[in-house]
PDB file of N, H, CA, C and O in Angstrom:
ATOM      1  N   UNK A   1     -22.522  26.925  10.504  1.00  0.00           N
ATOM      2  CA  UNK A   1     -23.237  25.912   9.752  1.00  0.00           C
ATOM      3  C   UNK A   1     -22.649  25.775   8.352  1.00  0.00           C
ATOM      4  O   UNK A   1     -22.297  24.717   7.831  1.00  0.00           O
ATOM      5  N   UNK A   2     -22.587  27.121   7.763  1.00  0.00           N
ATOM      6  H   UNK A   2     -22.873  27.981   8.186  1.00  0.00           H
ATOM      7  CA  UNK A   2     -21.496  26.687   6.116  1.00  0.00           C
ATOM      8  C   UNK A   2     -20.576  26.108   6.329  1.00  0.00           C
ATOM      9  O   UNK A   2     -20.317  25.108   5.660  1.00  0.00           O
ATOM     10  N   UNK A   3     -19.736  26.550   7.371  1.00  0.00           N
ATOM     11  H   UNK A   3     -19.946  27.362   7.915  1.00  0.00           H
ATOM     12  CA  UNK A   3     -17.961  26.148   7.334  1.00  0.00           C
ATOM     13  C   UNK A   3     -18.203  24.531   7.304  1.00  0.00           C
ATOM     14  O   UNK A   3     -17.696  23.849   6.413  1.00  0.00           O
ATOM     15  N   UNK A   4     -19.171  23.851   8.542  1.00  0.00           N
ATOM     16  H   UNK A   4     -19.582  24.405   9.266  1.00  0.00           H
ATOM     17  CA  UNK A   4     -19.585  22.334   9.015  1.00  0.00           C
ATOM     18  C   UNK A   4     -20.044  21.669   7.519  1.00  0.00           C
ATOM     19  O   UNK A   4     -19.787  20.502   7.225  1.00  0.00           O
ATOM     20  N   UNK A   5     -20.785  22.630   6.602  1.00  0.00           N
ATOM     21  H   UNK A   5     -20.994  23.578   6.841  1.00  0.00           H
ATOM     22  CA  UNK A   5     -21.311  22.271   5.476  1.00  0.00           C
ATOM     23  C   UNK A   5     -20.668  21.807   4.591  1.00  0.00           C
ATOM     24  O   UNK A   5     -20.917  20.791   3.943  1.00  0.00           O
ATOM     25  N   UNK A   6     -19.619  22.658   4.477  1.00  0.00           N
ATOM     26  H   UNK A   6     -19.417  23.484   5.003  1.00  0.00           H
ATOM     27  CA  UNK A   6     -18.324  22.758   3.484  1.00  0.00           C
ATOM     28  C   UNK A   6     -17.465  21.432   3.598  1.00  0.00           C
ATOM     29  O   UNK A   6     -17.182  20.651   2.689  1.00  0.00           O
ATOM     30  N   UNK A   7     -17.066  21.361   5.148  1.00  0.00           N
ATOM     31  H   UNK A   7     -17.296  21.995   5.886  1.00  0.00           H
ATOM     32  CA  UNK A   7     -16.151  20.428   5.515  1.00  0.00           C
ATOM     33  C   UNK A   7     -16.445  18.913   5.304  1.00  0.00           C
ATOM     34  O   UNK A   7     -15.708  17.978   4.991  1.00  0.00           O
ATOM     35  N   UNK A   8     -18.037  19.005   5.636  1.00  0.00           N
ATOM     36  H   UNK A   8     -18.636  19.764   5.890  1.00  0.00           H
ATOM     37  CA  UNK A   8     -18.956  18.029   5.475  1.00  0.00           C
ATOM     38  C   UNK A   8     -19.287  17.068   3.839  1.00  0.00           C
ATOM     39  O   UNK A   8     -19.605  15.916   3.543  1.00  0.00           O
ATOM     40  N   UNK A   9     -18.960  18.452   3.053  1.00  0.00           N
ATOM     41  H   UNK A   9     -18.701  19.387   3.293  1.00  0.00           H
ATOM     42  CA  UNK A   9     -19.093  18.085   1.357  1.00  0.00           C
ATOM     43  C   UNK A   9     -17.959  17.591   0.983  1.00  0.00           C
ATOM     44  O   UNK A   9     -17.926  16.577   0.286  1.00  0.00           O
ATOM     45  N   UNK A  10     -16.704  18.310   1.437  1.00  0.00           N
ATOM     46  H   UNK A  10     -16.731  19.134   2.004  1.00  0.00           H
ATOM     47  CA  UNK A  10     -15.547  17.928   1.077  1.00  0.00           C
ATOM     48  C   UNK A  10     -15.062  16.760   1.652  1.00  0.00           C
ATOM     49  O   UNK A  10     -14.187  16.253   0.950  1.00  0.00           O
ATOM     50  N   UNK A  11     -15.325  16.102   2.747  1.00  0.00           N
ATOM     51  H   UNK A  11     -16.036  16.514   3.318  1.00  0.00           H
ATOM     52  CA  UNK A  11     -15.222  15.286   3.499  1.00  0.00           C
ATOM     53  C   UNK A  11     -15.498  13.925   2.831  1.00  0.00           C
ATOM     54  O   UNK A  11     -14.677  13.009   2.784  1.00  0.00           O
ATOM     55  N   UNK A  12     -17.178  13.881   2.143  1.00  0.00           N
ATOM     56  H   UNK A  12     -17.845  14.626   2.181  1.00  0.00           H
ATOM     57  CA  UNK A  12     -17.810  12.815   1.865  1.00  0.00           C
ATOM     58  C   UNK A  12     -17.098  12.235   0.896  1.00  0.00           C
ATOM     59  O   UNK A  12     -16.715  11.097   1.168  1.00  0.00           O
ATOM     60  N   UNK A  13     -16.730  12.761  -0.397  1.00  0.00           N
ATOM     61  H   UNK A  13     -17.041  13.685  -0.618  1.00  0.00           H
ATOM     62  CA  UNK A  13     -15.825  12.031  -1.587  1.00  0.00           C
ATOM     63  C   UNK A  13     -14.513  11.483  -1.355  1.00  0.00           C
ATOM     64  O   UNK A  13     -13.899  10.656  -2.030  1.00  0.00           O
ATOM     65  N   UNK A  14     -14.039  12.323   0.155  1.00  0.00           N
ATOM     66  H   UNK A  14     -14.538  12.995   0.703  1.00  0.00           H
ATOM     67  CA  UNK A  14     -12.698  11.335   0.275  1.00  0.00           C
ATOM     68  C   UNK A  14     -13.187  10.200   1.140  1.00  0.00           C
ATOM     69  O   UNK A  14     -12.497   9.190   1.000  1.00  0.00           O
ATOM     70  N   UNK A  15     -14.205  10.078   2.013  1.00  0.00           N
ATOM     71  H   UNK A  15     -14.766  10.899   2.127  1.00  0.00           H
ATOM     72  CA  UNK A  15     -14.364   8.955   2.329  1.00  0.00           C
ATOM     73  C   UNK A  15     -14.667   7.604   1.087  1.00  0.00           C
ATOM     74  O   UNK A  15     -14.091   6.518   1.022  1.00  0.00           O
ATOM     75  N   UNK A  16     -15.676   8.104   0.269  1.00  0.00           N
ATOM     76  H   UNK A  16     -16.144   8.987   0.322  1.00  0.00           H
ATOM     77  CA  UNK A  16     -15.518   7.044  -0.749  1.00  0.00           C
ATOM     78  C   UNK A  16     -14.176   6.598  -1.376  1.00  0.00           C
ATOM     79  O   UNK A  16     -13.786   5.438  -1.509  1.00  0.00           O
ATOM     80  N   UNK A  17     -13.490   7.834  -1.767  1.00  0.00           N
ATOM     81  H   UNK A  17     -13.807   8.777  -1.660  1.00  0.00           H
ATOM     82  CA  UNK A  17     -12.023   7.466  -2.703  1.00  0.00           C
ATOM     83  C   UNK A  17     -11.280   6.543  -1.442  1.00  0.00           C
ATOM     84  O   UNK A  17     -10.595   5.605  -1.850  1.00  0.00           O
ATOM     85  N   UNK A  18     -11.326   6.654  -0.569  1.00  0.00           N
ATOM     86  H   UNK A  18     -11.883   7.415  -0.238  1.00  0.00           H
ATOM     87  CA  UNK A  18     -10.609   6.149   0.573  1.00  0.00           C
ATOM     88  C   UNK A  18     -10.831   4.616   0.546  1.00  0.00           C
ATOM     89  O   UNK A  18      -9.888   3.826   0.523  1.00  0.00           O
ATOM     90  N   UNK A  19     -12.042   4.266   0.549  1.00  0.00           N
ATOM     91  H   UNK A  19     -12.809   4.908   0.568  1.00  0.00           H
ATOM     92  CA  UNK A  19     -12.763   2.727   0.685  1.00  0.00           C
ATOM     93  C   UNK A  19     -12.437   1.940  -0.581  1.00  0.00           C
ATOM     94  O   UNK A  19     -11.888   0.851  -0.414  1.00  0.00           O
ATOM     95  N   UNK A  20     -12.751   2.420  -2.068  1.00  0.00           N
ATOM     96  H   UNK A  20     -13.197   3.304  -2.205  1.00  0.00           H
ATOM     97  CA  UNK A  20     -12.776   2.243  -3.029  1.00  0.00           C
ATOM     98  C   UNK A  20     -11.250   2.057  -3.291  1.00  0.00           C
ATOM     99  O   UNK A  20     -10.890   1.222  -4.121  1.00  0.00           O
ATOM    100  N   UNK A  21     -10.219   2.915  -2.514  1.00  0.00           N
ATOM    101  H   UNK A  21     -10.512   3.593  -1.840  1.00  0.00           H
ATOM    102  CA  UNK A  21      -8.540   2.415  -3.059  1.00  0.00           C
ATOM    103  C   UNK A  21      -8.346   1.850  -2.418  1.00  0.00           C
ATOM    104  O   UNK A  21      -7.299   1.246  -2.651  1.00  0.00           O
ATOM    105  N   UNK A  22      -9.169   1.394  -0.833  1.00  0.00           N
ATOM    106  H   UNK A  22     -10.019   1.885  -0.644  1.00  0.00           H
ATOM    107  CA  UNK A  22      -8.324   0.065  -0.077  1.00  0.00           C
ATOM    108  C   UNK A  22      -9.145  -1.206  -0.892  1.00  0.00           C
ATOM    109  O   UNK A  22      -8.747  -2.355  -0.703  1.00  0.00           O
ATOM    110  N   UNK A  23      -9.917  -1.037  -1.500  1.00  0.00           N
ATOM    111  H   UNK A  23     -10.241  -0.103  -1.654  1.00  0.00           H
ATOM    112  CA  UNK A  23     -10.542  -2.339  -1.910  1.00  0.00           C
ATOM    113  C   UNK A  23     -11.268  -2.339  -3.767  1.00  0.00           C
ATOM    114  O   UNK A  23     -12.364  -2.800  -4.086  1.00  0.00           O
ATOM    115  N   UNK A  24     -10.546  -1.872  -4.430  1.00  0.00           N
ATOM    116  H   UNK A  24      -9.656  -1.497  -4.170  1.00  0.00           H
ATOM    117  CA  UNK A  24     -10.739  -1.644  -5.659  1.00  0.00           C
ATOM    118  C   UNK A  24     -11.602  -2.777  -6.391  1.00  0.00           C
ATOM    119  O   UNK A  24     -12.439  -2.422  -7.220  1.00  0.00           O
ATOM    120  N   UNK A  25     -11.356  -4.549  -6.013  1.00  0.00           N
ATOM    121  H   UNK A  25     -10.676  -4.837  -5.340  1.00  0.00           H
ATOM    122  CA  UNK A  25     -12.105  -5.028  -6.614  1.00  0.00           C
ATOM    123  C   UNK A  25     -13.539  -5.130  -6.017  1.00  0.00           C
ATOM    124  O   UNK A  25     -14.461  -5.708  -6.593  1.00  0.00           O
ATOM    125  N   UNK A  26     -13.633  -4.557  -4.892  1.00  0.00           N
ATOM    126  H   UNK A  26     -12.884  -4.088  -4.424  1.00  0.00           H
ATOM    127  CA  UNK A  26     -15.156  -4.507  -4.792  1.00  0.00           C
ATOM    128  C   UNK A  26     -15.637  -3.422  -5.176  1.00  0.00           C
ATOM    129  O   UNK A  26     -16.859  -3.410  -5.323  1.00  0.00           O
ATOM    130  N   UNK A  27     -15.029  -2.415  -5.409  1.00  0.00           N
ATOM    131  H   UNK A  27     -14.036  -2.424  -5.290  1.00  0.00           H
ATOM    132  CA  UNK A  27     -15.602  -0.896  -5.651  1.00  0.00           C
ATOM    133  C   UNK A  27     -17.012  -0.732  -6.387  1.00  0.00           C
ATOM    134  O   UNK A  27     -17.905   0.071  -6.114  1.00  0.00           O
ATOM    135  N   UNK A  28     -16.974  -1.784  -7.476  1.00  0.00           N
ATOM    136  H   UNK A  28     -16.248  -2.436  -7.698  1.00  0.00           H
ATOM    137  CA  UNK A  28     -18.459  -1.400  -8.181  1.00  0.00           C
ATOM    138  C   UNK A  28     -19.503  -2.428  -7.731  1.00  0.00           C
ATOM    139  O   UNK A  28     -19.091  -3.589  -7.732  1.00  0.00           O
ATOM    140  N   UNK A  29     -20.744  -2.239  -7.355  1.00  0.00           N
ATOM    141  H   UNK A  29     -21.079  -1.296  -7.355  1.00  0.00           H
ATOM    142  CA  UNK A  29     -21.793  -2.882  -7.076  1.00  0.00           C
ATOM    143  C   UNK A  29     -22.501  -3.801  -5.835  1.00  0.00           C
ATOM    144  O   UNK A  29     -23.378  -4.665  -5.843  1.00  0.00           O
ATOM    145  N   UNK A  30     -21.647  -3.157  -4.719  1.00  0.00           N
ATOM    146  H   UNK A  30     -20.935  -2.455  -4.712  1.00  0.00           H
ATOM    147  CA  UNK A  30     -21.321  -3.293  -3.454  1.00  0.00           C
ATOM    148  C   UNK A  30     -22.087  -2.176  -2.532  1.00  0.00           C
ATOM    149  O   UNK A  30     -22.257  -1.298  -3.377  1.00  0.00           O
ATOM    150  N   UNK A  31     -22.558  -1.756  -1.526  1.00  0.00           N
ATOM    151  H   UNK A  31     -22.420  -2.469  -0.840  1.00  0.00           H
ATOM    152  CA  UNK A  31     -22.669  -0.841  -0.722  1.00  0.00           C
ATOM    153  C   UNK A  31     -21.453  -0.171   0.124  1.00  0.00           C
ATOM    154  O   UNK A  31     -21.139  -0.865   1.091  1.00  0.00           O
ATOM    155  N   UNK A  32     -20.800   0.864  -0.006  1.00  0.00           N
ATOM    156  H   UNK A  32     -21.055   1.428  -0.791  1.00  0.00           H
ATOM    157  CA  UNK A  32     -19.534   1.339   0.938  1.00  0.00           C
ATOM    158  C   UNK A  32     -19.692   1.129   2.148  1.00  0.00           C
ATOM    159  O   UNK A  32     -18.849   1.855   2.674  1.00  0.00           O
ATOM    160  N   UNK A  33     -20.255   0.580   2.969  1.00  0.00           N
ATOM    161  H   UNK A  33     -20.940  -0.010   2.541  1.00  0.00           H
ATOM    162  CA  UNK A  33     -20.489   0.177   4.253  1.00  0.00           C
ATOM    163  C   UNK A  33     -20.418  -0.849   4.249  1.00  0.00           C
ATOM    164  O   UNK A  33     -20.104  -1.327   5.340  1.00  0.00           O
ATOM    165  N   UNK A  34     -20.624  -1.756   3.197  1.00  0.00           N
ATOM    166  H   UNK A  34     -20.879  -1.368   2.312  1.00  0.00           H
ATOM    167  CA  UNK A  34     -20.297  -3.199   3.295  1.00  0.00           C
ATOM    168  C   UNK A  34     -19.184  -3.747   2.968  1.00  0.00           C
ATOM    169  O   UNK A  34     -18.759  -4.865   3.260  1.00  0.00           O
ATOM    170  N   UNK A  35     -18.650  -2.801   2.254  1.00  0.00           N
ATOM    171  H   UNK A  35     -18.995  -1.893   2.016  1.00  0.00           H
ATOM    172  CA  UNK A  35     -17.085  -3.494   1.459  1.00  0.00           C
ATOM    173  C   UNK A  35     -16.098  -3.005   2.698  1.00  0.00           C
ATOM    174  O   UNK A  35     -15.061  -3.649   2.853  1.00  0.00           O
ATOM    175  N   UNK A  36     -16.357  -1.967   3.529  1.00  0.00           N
ATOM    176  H   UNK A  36     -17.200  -1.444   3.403  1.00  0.00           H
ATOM    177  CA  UNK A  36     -15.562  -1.499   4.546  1.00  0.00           C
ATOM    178  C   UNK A  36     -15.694  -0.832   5.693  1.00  0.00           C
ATOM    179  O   UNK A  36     -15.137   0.160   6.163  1.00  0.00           O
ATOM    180  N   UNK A  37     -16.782  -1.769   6.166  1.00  0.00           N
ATOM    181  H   UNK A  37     -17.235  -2.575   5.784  1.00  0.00           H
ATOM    182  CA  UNK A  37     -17.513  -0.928   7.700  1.00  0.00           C
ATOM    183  C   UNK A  37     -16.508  -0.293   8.310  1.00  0.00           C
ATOM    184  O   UNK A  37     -16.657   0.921   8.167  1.00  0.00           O
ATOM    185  N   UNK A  38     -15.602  -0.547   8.892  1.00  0.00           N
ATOM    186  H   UNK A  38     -15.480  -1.533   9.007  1.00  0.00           H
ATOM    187  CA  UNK A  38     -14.661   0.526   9.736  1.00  0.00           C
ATOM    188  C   UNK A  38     -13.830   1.338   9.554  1.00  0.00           C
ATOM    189  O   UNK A  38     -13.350   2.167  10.327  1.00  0.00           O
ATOM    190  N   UNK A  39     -13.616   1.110   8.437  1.00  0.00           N
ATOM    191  H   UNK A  39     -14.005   0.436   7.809  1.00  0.00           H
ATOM    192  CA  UNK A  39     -13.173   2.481   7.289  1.00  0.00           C
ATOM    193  C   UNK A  39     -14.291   3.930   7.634  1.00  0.00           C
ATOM    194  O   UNK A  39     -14.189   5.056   8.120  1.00  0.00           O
ATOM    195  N   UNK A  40     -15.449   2.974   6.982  1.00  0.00           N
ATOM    196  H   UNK A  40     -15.532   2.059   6.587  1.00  0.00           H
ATOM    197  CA  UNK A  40     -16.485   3.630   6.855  1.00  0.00           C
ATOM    198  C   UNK A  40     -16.969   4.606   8.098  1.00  0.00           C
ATOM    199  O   UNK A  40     -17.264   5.790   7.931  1.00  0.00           O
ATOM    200  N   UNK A  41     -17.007   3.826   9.553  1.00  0.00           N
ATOM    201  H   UNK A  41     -16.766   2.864   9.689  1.00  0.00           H
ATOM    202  CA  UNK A  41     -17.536   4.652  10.651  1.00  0.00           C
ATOM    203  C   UNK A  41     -16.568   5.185  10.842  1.00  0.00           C
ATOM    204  O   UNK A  41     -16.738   6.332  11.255  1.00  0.00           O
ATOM    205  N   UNK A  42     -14.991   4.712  10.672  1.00  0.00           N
ATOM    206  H   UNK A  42     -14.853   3.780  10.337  1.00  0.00           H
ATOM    207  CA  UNK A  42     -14.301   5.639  11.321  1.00  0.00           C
ATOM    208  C   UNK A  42     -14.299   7.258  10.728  1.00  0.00           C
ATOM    209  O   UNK A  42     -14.218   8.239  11.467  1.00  0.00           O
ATOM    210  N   UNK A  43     -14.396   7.310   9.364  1.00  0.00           N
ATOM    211  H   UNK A  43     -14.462   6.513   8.764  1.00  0.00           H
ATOM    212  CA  UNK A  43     -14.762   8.493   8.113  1.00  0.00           C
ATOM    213  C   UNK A  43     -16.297   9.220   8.542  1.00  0.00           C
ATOM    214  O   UNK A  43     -16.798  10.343   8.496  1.00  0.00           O
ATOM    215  N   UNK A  44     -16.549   8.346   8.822  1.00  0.00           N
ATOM    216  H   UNK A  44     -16.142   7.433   8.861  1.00  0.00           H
ATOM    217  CA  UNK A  44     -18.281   8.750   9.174  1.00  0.00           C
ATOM    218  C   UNK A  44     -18.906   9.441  10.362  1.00  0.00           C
ATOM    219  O   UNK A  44     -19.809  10.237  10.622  1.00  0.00           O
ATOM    220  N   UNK A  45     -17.898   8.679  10.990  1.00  0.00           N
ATOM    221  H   UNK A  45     -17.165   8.032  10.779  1.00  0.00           H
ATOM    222  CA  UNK A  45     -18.061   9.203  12.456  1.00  0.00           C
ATOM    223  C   UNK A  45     -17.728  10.903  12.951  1.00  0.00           C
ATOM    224  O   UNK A  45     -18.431  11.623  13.660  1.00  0.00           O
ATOM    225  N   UNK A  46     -16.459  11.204  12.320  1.00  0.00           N
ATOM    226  H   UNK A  46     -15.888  10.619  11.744  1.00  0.00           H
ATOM    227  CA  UNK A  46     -16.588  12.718  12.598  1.00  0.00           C
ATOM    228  C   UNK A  46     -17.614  13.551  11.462  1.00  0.00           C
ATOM    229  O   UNK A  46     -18.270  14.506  11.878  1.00  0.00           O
ATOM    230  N   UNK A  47     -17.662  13.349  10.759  1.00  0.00           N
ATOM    231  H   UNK A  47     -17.129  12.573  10.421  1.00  0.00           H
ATOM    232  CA  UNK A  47     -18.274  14.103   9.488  1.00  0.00           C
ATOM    233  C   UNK A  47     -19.621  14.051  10.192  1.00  0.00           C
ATOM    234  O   UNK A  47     -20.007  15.196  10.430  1.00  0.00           O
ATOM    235  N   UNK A  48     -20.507  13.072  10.626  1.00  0.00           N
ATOM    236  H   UNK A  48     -20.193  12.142  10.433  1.00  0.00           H
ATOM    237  CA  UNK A  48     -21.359  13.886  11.549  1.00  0.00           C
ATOM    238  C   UNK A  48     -21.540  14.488  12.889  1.00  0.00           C
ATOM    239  O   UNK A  48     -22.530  14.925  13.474  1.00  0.00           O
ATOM    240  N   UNK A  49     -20.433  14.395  13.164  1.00  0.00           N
ATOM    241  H   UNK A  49     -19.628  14.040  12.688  1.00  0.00           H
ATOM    242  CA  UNK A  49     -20.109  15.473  14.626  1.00  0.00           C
ATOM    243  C   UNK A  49     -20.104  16.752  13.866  1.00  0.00           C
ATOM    244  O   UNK A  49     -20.705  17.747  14.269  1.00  0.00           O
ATOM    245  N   UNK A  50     -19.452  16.716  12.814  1.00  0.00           N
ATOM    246  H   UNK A  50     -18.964  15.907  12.486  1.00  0.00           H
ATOM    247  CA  UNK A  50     -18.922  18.245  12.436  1.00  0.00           C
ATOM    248  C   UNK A  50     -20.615  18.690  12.032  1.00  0.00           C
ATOM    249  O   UNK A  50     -21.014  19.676  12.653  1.00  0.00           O
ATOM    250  N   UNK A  51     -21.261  18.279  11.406  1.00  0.00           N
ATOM    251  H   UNK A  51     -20.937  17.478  10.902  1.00  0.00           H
ATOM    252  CA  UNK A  51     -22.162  18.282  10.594  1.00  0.00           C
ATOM    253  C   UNK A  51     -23.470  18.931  11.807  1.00  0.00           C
ATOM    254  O   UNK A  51     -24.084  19.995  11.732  1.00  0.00           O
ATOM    255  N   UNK A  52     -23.613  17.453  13.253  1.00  0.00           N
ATOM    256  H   UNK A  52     -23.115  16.588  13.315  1.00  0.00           H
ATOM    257  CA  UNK A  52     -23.860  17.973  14.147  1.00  0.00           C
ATOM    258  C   UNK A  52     -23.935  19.321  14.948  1.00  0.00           C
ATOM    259  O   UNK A  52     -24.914  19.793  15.527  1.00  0.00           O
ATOM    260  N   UNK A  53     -22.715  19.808  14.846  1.00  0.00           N
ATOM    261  H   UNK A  53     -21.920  19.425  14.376  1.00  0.00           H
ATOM    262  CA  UNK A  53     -22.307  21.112  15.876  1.00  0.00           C
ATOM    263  C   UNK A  53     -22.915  21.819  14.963  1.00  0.00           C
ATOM    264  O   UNK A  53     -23.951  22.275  15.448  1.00  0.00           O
ATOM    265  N   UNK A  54     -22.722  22.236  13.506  1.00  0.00           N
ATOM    266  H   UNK A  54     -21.881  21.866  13.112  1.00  0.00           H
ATOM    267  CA  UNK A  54     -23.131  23.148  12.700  1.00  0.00           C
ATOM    268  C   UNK A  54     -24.865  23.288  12.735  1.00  0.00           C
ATOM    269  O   UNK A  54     -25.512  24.312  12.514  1.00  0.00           O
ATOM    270  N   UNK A  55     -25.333  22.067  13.048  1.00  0.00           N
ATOM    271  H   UNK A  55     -24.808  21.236  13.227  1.00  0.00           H
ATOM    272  CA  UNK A  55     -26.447  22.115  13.303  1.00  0.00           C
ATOM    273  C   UNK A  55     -27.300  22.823  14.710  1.00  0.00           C
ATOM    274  O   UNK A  55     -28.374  23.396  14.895  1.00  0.00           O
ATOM    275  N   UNK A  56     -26.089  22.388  15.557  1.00  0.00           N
ATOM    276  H   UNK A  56     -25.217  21.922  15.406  1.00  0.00           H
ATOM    277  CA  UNK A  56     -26.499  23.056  16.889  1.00  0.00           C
ATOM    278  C   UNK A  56     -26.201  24.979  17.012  1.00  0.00           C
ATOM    279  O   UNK A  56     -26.880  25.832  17.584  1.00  0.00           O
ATOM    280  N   UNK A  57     -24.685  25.133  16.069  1.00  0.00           N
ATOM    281  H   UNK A  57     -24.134  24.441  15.605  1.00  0.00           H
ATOM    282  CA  UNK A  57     -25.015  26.645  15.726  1.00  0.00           C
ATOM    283  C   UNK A  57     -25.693  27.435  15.246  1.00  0.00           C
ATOM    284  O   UNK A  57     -25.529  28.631  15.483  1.00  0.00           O
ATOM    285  N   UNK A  58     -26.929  26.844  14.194  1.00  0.00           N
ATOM    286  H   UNK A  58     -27.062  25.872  14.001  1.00  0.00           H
ATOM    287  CA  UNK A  58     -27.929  26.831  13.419  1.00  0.00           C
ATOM    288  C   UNK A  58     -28.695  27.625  14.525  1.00  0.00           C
ATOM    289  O   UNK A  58     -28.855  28.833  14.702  1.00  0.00           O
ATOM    290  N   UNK A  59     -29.241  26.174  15.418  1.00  0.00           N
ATOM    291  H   UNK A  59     -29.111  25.193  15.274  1.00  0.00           H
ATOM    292  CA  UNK A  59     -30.382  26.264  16.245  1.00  0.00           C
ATOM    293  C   UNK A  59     -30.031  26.989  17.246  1.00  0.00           C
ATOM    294  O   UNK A  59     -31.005  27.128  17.987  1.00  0.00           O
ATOM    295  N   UNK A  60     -28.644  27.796  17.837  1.00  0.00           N
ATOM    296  H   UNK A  60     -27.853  27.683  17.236  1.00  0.00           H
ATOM    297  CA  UNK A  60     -28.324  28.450  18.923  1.00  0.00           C
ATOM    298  C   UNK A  60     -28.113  30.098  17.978  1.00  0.00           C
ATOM    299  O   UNK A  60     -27.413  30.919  18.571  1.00  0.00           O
ATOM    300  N   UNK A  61     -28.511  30.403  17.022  1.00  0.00           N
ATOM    301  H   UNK A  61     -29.079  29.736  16.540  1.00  0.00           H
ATOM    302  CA  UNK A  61     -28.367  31.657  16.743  1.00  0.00           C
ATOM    303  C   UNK A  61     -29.981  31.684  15.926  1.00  0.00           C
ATOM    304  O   UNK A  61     -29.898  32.323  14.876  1.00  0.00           O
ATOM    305  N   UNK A  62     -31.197  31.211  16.152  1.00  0.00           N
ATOM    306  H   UNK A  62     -31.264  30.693  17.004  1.00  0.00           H
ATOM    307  CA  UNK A  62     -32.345  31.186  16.193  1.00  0.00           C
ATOM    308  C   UNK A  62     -32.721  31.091  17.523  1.00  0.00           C
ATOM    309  O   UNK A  62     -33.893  30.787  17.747  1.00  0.00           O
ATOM    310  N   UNK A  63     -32.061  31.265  18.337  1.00  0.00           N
ATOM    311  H   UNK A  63     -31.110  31.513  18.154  1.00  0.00           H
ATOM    312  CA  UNK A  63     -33.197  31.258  19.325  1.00  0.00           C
ATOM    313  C   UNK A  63     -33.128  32.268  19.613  1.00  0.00           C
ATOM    314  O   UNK A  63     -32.069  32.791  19.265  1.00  0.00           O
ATOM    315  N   UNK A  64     -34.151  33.214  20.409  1.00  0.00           N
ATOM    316  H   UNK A  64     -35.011  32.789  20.691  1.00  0.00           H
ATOM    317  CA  UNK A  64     -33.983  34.880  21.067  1.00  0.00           C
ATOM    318  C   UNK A  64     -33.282  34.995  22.114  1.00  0.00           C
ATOM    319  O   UNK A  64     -33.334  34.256  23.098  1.00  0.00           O
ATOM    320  N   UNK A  65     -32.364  36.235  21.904  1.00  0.00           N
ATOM    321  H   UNK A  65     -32.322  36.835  21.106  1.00  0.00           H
ATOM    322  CA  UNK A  65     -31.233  36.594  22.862  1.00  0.00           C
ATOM    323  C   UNK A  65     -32.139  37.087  24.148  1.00  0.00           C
ATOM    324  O   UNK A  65     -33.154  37.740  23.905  1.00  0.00           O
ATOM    325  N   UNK A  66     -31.884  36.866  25.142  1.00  0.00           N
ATOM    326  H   UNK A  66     -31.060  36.335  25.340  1.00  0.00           H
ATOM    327  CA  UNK A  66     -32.115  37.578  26.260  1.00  0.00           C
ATOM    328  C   UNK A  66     -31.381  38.846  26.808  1.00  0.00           C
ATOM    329  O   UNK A  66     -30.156  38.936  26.891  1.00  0.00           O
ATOM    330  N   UNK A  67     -32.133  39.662  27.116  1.00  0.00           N
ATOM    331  H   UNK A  67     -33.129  39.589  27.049  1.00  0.00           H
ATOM    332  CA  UNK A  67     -31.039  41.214  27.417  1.00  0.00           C
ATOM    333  C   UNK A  67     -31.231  41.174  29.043  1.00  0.00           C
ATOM    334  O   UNK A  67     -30.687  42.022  29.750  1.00  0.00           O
TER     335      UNK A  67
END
């Protein structure tokens, strides 16, 4: 879940810097999903898979082991 966390934090600011240098004059006062939806899901799209799984390792090392 940290490592997913980590990757997840570091992840998010390059998706913005990413959108914002393909399209600089919209950068201010715009929504980042609007100035570049497929930028956007394509950036978006793994960052919550990763984000996902970390979540599912979460919930798979809370549950009780069976012996």
């Amino acid at each position: 879940m940290v490592s997913s966390f980590i990757v997840w934090l570091l992840a998010t600011p390059l998706r913005f810097w990413y959108v914002i240098d393909m399209h600089p004059e919209l950068g201010i006062g715009e929504p980042i999903w609007v100035i570049d939806p497929i930028g956007f899901m394509i950036i978006s799209a793994p960052l919550g898979l990763v984000f996902f799984i970390g979540l599912l390792a979460v919930y798979g090392d809370l549950l009780p082991k069976e012996e």
